[in-house]
PQR file with spaces between the fields and no chain letter, atoms N, CA, C, O and H, PARSE charges and radii, in Angstrom:
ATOM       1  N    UNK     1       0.833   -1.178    0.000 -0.4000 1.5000
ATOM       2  CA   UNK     1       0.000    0.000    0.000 -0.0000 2.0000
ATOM       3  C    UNK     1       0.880    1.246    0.000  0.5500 1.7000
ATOM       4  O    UNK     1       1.882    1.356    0.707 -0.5500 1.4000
ATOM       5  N    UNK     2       0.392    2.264   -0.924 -0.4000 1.5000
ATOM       6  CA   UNK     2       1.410    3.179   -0.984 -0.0000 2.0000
ATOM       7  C    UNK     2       1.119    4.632   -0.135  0.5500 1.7000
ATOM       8  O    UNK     2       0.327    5.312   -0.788 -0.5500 1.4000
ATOM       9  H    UNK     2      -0.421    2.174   -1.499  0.4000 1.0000
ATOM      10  N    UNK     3       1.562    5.355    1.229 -0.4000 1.5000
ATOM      11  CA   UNK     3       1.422    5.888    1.545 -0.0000 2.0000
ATOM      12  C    UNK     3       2.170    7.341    1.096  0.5500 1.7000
ATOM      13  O    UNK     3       3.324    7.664    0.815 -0.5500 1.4000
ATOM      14  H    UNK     3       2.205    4.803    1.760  0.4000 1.0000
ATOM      15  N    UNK     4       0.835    8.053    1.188 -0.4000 1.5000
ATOM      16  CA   UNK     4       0.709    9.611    0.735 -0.0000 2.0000
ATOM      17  C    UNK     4       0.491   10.308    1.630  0.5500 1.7000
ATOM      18  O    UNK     4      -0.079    9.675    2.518 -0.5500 1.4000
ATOM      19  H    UNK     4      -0.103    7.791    1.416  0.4000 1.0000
ATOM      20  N    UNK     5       0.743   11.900    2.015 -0.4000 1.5000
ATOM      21  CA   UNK     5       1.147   12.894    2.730 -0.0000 2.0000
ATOM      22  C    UNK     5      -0.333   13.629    2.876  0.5500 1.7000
ATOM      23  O    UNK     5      -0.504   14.835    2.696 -0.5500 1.4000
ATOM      24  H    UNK     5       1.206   12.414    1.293  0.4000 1.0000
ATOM      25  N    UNK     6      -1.448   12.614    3.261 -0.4000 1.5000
ATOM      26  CA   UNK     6      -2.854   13.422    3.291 -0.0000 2.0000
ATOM      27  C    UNK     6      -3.067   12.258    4.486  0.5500 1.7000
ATOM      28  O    UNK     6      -2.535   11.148    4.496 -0.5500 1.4000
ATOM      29  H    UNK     6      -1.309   11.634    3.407  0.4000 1.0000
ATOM      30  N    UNK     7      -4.123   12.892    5.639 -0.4000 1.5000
ATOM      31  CA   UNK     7      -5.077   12.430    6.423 -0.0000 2.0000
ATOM      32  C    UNK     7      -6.073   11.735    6.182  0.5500 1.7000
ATOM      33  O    UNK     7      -5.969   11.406    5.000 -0.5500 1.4000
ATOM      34  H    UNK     7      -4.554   13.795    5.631  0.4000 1.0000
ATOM      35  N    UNK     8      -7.014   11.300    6.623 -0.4000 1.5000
ATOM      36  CA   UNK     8      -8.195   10.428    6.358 -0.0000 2.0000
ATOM      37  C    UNK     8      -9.643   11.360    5.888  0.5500 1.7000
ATOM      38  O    UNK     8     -10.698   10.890    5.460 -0.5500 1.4000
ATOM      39  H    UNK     8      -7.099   11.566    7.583  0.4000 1.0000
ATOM      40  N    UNK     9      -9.300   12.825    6.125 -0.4000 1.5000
ATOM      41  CA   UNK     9     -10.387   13.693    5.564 -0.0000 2.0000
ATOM      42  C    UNK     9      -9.952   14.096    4.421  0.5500 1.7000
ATOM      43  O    UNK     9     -10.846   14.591    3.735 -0.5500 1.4000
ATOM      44  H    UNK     9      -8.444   13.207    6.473  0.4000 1.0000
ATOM      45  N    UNK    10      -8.706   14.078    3.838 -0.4000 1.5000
ATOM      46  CA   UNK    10      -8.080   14.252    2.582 -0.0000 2.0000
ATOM      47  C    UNK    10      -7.435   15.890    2.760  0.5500 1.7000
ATOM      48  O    UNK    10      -7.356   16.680    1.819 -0.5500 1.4000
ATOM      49  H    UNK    10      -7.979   13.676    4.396  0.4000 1.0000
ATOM      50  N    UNK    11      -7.169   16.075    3.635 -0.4000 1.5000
ATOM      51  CA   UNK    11      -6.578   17.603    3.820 -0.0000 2.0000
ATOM      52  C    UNK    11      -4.697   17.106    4.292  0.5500 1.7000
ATOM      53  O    UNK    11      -4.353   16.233    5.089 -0.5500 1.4000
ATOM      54  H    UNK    11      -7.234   15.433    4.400  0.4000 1.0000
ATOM      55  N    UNK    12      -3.873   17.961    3.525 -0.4000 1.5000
ATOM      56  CA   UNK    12      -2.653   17.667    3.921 -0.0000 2.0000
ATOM      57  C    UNK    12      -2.484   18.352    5.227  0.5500 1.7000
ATOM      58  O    UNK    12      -3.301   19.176    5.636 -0.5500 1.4000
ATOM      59  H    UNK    12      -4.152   18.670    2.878  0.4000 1.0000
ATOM      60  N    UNK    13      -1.455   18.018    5.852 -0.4000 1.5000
ATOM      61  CA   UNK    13      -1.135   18.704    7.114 -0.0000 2.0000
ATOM      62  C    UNK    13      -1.004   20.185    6.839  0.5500 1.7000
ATOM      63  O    UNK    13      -1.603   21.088    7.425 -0.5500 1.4000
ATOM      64  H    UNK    13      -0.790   17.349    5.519  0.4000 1.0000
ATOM      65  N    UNK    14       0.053   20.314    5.654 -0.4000 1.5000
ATOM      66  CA   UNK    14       0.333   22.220    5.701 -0.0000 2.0000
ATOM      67  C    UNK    14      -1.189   22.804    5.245  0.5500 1.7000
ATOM      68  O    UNK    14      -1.479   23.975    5.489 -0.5500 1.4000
ATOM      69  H    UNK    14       0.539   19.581    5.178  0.4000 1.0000
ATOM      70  N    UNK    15      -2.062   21.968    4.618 -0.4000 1.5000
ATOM      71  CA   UNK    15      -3.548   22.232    4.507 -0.0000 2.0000
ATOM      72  C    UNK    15      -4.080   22.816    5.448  0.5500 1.7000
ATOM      73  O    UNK    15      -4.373   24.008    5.367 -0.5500 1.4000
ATOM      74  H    UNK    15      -1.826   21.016    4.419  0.4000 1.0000
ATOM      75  N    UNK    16      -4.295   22.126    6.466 -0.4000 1.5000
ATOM      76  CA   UNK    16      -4.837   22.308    7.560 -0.0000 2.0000
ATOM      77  C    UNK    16      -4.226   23.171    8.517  0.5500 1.7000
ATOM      78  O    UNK    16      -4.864   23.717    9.416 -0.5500 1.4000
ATOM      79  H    UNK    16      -4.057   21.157    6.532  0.4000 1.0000
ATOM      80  N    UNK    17      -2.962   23.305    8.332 -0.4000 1.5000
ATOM      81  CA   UNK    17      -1.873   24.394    9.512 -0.0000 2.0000
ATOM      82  C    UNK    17      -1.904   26.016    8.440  0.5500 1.7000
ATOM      83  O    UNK    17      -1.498   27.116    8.813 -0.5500 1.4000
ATOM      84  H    UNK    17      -2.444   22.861    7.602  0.4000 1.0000
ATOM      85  N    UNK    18      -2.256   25.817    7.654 -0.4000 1.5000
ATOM      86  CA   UNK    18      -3.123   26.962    6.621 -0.0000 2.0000
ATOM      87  C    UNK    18      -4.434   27.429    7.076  0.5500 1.7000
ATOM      88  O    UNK    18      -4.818   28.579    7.286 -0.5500 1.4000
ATOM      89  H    UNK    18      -2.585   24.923    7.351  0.4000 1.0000
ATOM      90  N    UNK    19      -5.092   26.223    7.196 -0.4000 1.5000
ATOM      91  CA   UNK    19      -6.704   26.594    7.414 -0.0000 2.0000
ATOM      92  C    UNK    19      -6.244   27.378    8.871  0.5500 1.7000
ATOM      93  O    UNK    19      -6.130   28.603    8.917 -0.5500 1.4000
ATOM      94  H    UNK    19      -4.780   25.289    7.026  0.4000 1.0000
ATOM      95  N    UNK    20      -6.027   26.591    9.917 -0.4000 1.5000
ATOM      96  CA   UNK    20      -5.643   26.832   11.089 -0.0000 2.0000
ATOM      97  C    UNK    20      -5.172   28.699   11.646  0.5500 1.7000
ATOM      98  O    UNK    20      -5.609   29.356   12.590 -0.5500 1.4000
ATOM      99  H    UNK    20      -6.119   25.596    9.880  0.4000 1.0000
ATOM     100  N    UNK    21      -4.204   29.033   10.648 -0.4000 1.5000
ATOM     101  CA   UNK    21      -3.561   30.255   10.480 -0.0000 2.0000
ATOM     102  C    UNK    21      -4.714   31.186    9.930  0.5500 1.7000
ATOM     103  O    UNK    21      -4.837   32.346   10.324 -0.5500 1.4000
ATOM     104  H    UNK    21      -3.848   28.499    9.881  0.4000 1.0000
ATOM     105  N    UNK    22      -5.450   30.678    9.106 -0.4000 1.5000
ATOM     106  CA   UNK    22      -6.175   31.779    8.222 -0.0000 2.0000
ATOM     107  C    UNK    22      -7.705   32.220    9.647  0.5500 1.7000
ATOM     108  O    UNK    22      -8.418   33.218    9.746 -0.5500 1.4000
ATOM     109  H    UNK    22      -5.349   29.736    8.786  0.4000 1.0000
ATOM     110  N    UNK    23      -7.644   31.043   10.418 -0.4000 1.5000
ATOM     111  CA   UNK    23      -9.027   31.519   11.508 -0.0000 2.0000
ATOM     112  C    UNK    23      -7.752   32.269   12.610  0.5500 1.7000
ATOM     113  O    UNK    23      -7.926   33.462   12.857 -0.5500 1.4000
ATOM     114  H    UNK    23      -7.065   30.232   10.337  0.4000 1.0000
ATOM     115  N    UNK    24      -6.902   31.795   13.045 -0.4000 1.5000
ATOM     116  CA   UNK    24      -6.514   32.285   13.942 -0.0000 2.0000
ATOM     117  C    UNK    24      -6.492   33.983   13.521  0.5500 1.7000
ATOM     118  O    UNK    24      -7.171   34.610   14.334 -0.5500 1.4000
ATOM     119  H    UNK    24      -6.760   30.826   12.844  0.4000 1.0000
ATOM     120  N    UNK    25      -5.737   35.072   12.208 -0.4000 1.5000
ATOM     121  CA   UNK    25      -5.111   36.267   11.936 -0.0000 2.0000
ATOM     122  C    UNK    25      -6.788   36.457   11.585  0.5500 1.7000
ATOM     123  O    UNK    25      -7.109   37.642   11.669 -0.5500 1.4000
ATOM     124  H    UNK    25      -5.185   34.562   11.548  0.4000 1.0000
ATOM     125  N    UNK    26      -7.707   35.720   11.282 -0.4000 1.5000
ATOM     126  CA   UNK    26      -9.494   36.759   11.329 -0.0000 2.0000
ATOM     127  C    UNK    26      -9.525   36.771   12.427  0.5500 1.7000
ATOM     128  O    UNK    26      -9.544   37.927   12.850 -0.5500 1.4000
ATOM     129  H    UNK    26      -7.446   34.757   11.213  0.4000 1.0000
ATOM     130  N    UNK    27      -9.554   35.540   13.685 -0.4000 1.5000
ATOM     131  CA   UNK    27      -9.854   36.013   15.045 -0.0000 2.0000
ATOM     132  C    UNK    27      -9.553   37.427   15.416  0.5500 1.7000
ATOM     133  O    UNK    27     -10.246   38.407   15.688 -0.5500 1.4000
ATOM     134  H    UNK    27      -9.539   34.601   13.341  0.4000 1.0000
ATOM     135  N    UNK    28      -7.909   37.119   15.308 -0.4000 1.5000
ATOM     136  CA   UNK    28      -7.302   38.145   15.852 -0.0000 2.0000
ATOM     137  C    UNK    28      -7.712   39.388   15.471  0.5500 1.7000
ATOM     138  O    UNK    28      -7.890   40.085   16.470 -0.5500 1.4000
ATOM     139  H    UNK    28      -7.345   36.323   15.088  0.4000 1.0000
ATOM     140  N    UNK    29      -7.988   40.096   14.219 -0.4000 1.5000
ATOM     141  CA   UNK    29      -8.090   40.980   13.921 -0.0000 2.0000
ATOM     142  C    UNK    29      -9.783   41.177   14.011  0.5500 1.7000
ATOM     143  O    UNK    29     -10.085   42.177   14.662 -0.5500 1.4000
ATOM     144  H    UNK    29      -7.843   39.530   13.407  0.4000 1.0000
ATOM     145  N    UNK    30     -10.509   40.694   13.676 -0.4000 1.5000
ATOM     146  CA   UNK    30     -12.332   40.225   14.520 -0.0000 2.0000
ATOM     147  C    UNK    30     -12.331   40.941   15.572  0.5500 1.7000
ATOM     148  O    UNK    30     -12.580   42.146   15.538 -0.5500 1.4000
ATOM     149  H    UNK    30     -10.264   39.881   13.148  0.4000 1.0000
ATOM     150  N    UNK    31     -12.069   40.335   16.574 -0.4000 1.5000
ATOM     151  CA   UNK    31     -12.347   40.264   18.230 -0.0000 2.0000
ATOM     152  C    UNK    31     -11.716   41.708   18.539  0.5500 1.7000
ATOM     153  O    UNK    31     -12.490   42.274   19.310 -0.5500 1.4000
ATOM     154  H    UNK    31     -11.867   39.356   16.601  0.4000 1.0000
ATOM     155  N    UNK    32     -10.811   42.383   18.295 -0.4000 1.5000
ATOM     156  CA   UNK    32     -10.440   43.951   19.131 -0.0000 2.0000
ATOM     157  C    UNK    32     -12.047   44.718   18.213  0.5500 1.7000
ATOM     158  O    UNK    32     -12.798   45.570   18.688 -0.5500 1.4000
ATOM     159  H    UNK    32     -10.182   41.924   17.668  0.4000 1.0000
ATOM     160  N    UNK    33     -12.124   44.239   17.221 -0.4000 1.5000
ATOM     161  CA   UNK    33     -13.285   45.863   16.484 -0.0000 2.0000
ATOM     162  C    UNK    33     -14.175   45.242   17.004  0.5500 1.7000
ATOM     163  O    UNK    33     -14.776   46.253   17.366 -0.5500 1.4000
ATOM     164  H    UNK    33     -11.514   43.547   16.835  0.4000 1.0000
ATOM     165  N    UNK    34     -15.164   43.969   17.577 -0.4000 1.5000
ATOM     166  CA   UNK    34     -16.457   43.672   17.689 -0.0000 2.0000
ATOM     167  C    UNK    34     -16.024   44.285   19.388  0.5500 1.7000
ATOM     168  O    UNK    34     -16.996   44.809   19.931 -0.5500 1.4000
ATOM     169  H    UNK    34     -14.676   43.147   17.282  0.4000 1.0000
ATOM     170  N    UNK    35     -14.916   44.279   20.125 -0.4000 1.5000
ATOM     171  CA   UNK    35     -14.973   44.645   21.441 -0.0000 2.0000
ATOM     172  C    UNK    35     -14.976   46.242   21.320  0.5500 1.7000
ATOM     173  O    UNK    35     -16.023   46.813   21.624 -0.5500 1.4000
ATOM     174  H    UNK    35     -14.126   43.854   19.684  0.4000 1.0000
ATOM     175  N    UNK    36     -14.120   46.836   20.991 -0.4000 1.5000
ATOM     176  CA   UNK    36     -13.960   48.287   20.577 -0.0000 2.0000
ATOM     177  C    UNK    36     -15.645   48.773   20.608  0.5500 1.7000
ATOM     178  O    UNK    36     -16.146   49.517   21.451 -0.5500 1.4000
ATOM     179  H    UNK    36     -13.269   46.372   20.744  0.4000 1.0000
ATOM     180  N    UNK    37     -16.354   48.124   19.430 -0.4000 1.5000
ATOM     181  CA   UNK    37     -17.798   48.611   18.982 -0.0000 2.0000
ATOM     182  C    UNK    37     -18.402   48.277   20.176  0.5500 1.7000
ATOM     183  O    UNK    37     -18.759   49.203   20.905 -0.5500 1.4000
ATOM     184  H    UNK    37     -15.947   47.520   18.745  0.4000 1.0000
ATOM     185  N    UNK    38     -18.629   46.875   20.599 -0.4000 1.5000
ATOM     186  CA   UNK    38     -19.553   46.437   21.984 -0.0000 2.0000
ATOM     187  C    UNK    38     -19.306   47.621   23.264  0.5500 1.7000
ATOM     188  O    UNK    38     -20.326   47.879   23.902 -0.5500 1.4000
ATOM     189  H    UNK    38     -18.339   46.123   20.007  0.4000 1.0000
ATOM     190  N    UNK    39     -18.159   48.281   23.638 -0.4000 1.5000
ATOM     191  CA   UNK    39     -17.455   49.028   24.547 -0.0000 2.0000
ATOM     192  C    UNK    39     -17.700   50.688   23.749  0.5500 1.7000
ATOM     193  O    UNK    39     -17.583   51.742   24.375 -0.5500 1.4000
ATOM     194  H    UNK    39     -17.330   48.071   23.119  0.4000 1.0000
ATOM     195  N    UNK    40     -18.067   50.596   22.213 -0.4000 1.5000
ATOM     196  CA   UNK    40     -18.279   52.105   22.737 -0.0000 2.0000
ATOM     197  C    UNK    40     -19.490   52.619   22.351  0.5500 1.7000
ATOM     198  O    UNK    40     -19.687   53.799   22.060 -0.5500 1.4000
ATOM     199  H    UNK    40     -18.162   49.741   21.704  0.4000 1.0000
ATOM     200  N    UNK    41     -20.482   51.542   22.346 -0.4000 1.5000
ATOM     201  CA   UNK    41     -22.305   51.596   21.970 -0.0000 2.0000
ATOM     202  C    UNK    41     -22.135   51.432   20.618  0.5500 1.7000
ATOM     203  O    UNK    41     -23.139   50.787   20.314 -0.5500 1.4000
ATOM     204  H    UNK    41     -20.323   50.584   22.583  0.4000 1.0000
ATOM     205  N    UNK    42     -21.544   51.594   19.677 -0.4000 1.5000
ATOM     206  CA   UNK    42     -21.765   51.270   18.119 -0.0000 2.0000
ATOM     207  C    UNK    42     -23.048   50.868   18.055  0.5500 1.7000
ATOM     208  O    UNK    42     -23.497   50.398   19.100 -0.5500 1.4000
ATOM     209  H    UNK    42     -20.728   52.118   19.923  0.4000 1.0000
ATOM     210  N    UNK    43     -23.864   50.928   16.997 -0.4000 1.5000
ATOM     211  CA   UNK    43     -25.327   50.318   16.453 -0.0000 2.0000
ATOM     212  C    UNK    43     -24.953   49.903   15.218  0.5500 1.7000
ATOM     213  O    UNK    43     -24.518   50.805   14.503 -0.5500 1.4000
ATOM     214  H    UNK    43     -23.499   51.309   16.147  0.4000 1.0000
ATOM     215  N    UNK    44     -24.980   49.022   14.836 -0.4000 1.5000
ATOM     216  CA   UNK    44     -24.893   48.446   13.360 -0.0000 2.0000
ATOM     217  C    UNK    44     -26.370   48.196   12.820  0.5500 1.7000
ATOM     218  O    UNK    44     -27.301   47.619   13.384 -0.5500 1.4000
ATOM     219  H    UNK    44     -25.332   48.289   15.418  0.4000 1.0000
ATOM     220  N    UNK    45     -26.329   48.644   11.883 -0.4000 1.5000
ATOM     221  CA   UNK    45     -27.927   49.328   11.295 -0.0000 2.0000
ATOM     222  C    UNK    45     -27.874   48.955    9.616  0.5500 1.7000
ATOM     223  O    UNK    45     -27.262   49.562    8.738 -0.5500 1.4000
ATOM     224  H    UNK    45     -25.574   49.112   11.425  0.4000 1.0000
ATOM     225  N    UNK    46     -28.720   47.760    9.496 -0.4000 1.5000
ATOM     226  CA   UNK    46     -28.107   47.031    7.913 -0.0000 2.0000
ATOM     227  C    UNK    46     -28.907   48.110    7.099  0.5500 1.7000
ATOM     228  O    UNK    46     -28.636   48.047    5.900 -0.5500 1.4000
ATOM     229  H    UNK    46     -29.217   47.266   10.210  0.4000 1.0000
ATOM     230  N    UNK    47     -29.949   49.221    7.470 -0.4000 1.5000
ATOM     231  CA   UNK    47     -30.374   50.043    6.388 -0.0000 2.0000
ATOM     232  C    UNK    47     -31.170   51.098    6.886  0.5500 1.7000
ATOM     233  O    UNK    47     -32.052   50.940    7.731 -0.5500 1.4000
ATOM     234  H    UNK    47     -30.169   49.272    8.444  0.4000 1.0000
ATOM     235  N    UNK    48     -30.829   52.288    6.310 -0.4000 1.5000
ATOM     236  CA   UNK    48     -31.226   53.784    7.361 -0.0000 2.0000
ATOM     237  C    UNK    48     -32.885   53.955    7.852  0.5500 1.7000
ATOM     238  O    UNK    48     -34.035   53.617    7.574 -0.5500 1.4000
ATOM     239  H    UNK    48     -30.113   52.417    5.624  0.4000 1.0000
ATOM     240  N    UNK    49     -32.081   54.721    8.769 -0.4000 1.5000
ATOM     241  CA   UNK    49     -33.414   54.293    9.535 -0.0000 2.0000
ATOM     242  C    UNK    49     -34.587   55.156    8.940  0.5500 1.7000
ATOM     243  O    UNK    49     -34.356   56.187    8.309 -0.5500 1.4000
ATOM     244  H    UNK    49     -31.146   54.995    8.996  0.4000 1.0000
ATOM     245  N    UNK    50     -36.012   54.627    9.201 -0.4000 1.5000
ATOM     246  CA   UNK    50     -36.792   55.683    8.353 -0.0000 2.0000
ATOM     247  C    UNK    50     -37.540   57.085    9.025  0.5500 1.7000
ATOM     248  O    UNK    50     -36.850   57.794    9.757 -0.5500 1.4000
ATOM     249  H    UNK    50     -36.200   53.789    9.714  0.4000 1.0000
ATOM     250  N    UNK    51     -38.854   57.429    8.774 -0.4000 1.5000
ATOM     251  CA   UNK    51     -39.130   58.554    9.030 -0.0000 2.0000
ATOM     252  C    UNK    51     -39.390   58.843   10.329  0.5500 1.7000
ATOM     253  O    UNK    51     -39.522   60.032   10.620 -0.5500 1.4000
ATOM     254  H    UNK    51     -39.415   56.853    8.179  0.4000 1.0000
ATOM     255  N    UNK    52     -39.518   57.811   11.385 -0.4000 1.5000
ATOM     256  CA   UNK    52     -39.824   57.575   12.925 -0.0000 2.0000
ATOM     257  C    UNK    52     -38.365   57.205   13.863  0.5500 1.7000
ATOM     258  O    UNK    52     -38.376   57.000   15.077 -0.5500 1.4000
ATOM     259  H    UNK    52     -39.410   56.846   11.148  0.4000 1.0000
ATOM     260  N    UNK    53     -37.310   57.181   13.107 -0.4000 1.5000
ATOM     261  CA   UNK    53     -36.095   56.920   13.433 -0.0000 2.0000
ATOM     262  C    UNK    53     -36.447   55.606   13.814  0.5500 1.7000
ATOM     263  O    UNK    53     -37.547   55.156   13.494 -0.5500 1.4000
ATOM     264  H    UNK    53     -37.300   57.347   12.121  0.4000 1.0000
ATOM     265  N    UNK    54     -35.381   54.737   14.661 -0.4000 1.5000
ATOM     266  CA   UNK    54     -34.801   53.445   14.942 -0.0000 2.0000
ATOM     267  C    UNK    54     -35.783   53.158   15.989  0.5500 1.7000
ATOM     268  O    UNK    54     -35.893   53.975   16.904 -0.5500 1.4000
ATOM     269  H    UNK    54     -34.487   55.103   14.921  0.4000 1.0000
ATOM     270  N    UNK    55     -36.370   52.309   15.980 -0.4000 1.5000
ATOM     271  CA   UNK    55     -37.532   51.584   17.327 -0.0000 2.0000
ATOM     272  C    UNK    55     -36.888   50.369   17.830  0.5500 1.7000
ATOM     273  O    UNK    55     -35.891   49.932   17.257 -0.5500 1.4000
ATOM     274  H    UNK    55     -36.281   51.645   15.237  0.4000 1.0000
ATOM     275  N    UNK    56     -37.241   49.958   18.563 -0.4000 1.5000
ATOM     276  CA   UNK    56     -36.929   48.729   19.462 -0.0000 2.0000
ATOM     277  C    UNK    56     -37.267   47.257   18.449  0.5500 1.7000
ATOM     278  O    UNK    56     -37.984   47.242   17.447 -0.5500 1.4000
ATOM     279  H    UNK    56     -38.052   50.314   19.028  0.4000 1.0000
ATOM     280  N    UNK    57     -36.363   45.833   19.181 -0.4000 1.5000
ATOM     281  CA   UNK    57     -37.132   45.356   17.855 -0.0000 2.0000
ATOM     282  C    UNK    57     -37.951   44.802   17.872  0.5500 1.7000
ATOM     283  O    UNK    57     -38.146   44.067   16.904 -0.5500 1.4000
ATOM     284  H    UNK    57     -35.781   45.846   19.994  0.4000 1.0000
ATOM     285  N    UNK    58     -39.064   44.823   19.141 -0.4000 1.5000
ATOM     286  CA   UNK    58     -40.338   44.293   19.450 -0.0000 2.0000
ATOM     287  C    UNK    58     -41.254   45.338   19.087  0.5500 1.7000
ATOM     288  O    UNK    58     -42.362   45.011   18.662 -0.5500 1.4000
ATOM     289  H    UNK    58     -38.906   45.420   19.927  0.4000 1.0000
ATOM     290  N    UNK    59     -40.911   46.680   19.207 -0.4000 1.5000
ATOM     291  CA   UNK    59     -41.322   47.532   18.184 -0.0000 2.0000
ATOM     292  C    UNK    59     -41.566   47.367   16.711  0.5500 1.7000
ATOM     293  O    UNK    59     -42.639   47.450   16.115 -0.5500 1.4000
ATOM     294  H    UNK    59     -40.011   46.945   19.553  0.4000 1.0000
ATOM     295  N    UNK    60     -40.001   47.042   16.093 -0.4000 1.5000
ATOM     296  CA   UNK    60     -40.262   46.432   14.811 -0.0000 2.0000
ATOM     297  C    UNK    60     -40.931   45.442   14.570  0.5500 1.7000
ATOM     298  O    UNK    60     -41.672   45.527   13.591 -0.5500 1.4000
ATOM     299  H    UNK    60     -39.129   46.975   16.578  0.4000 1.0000
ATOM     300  N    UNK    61     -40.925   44.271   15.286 -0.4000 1.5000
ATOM     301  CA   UNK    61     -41.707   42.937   15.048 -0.0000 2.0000
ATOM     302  C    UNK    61     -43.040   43.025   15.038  0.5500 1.7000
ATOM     303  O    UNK    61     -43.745   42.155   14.527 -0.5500 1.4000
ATOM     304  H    UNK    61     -40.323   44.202   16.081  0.4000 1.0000
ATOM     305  N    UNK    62     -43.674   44.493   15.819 -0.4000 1.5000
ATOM     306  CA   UNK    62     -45.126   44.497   15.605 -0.0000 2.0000
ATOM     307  C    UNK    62     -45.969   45.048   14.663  0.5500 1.7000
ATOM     308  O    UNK    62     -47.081   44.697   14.269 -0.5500 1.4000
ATOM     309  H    UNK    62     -43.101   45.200   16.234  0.4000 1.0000
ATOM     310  N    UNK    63     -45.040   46.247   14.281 -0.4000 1.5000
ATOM     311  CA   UNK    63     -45.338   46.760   12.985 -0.0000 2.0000
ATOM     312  C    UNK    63     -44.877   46.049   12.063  0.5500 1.7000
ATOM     313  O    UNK    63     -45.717   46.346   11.213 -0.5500 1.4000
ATOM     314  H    UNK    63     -44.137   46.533   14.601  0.4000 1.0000
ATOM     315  N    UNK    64     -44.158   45.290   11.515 -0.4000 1.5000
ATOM     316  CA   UNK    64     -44.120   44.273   10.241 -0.0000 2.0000
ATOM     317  C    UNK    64     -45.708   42.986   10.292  0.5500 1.7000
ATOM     318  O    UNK    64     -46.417   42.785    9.306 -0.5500 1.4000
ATOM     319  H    UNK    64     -43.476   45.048   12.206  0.4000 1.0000
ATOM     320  N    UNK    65     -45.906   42.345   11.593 -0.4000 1.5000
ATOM     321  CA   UNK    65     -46.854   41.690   11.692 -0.0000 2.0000
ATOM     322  C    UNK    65     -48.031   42.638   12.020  0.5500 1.7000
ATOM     323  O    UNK    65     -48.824   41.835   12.511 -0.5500 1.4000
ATOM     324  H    UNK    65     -45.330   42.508   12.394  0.4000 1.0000
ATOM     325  N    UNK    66     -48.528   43.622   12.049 -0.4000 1.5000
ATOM     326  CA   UNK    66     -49.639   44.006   11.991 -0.0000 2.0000
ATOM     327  C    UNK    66     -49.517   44.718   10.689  0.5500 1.7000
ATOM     328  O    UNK    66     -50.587   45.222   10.349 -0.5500 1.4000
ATOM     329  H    UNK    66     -47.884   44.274   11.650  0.4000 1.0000
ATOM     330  N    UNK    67     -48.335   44.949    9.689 -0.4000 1.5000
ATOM     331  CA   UNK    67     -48.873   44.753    8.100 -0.0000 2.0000
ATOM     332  C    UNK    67     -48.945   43.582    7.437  0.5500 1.7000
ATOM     333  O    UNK    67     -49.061   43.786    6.228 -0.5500 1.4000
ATOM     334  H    UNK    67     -47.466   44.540    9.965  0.4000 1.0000
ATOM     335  N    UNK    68     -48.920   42.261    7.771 -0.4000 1.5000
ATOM     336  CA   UNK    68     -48.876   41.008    7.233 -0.0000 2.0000
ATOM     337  C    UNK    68     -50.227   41.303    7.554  0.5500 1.7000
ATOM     338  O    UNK    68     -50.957   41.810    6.702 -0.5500 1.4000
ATOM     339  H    UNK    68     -48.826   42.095    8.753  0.4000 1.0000
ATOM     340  N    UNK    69     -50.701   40.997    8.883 -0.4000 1.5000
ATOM     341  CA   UNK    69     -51.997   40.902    9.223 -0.0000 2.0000
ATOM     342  C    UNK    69     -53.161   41.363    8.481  0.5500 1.7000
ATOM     343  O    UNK    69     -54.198   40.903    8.003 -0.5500 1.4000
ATOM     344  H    UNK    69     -50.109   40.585    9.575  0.4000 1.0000
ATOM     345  N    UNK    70     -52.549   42.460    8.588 -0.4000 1.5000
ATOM     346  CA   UNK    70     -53.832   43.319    7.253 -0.0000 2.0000
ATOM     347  C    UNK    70     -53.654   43.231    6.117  0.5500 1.7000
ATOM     348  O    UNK    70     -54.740   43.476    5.593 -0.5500 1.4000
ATOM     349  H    UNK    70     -51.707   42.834    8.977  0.4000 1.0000
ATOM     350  N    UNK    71     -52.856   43.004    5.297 -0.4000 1.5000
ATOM     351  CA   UNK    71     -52.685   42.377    4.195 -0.0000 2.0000
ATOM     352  C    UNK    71     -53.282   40.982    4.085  0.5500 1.7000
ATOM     353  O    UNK    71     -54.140   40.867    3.209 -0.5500 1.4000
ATOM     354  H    UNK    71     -51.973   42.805    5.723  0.4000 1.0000
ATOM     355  N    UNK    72     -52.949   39.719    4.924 -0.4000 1.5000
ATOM     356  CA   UNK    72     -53.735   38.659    4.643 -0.0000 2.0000
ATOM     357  C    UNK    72     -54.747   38.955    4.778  0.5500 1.7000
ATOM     358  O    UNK    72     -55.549   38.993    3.845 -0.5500 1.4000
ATOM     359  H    UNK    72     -52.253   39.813    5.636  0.4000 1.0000
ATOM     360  N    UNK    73     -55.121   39.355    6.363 -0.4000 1.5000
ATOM     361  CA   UNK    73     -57.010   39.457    6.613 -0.0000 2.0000
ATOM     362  C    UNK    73     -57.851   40.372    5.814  0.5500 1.7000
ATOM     363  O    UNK    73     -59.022   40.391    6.194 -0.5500 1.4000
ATOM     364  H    UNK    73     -54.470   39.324    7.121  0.4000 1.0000
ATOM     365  N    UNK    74     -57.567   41.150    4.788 -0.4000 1.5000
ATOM     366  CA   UNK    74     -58.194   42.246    4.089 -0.0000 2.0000
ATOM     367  C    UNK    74     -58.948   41.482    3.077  0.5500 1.7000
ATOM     368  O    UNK    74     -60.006   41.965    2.673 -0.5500 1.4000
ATOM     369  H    UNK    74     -56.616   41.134    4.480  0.4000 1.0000
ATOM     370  N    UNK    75     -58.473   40.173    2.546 -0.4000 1.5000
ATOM     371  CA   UNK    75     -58.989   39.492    1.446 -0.0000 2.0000
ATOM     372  C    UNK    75     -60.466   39.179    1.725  0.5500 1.7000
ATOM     373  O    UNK    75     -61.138   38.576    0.888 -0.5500 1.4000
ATOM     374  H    UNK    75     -57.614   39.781    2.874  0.4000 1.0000
């Protein structure tokens, strides 16, 4: 049987000491800006806010379902 320089998941070692390196330098560089932001109130806001500014999101959750609502039940 001829042995080859791969594991049983088929990833070579420098494969994997690659993969390994590439999570560790995102951690690293990740974790100071999500702490930085968590530590200085940051809001991350995927799209501006509208004419009532930013509501809570049980706020939001009620106004999206009380326009479903009336939209289905209107039929």
């Amino acid at each position: 049987m001829r042995r080859t320089n791969s594991l049983m998941h088929g990833l070579r070692k420098d494969e994997i000491w690659s993969c390994r390196f590439l999570l560790l330098v995102c951690f690293t560089v990740l974790l100071p800006i999500a702490i930085v932001a968590r530590l200085s109130g940051w809001r991350w806001r995927p799209w501006p806010a509208g004419t009532d500014g930013y509501r809570s999101p049980i706020q939001e959750a009620k106004a999206v379902s009380e326009t479903i609502a009336g939209t289905v039940f209107s039929v």
